[in-house]
C-alpha positions in Angstrom: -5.7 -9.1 16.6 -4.1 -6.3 17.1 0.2 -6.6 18.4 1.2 -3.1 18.5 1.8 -1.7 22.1 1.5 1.8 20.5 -1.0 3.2 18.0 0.1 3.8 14.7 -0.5 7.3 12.8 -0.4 7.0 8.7 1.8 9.7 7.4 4.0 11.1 4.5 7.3 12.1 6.1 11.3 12.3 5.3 13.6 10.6 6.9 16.6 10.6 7.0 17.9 7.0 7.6 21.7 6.4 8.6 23.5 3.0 9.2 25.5 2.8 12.7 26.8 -0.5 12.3 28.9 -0.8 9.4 27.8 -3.5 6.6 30.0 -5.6 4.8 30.0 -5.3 0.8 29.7 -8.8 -0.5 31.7 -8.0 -3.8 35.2 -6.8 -1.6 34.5 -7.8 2.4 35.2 -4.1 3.0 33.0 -2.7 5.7 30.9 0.4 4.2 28.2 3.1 6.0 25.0 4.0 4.3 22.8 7.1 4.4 19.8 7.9 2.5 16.4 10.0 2.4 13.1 7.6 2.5 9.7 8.0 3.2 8.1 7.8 7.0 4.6 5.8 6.4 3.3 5.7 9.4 5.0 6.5 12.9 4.3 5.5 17.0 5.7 6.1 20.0 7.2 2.8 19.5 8.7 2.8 16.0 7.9 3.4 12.3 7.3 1.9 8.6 10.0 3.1 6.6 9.7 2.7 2.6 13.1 1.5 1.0 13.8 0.4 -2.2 16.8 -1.2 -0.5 15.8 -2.2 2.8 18.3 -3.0 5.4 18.5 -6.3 7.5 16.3 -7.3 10.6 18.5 -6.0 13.6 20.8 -3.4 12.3 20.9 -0.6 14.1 20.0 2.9 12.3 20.2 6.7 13.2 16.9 8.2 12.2 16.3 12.0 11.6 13.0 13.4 10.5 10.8 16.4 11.1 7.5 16.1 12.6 4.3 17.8 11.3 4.8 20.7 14.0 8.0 21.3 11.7 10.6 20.6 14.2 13.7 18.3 13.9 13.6 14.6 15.5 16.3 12.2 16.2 16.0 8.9 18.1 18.0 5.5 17.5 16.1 2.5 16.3 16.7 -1.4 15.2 15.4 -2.6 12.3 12.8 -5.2 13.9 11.4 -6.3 10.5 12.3 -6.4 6.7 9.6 -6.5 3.5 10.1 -6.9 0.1 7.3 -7.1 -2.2 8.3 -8.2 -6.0 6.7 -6.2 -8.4 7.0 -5.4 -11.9 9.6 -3.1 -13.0 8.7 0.6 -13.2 5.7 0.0 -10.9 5.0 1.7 -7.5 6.6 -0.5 -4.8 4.6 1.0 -1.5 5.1 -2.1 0.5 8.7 -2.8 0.4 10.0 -1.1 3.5 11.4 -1.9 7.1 9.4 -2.2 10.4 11.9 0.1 12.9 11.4 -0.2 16.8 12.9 3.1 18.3 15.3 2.2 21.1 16.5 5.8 22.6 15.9 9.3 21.6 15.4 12.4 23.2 12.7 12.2 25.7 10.9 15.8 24.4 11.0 14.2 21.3 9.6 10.9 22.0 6.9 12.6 24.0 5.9 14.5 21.0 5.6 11.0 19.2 3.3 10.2 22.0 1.8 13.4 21.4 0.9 12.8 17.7 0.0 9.9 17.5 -2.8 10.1 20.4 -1.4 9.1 23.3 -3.3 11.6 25.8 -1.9 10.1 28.8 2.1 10.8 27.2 0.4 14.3 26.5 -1.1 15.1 30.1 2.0 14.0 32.0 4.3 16.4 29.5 2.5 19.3 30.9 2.4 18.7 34.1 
């Protein structure tokens, strides 16, 4: 059964994942920012699966930045809704561990091209009206 409200499109994409909430380094207690380029699995008008070797925790709050196949720029605010990490060997392909990311706020042009991508014709009809 399926629980997405939005269909999902599979895809290969950078992104550009930010942390807006500062995180706390365990070793000092001094609060520290992170920014790194993943990889974009699949995508919705509702969120995305981002790969992550070093996935952050369920409800942090992230700045996303990726292009879309059309080759122009995104941005949109998301939450990180749900964490996996898959153990696996050392030195072997780890294409499961990743975060699930509901998007919370973005440009509207820029969610409508989400809607747009990954099928959504009403989304589509209603942008060219």
């Amino acid at each position: 059964m399926e629980r997405r409200r939005h269909p999902r499109v599979p895809l290969a994409l950078s992104i550009r994942v930010s942390s807006i909430d500062p995180e706390i380094d365990p070793w000092t207690g001094r609060p520290f920012f992170r920014s790194s380029q993943e990889l974009c699995a699949n995508l919705s008008r509702g969120g995305a699966f981002i790969r992550t070797r070093e996935p952050f925790a369920a409800g942090r709050r992230l700045l996303l930045e990726l292009a879309l196949p059309d080759g122009r720029p995104l941005e949109a605010v998301g939450r990180v809704a749900w964490t996996r990490v898959v153990l696996r060997p050392a030195g072997s392909d780890d294409d499961a561990t990743g975060v699930g990311v509901e998007f919370l706020g973005g440009v509207p042009d820029d969610l409508a091209r989400l809607e747009e991508l990954a099928g959504n014709e009403p989304a589509a009809a209603a942008r060219r009206a």
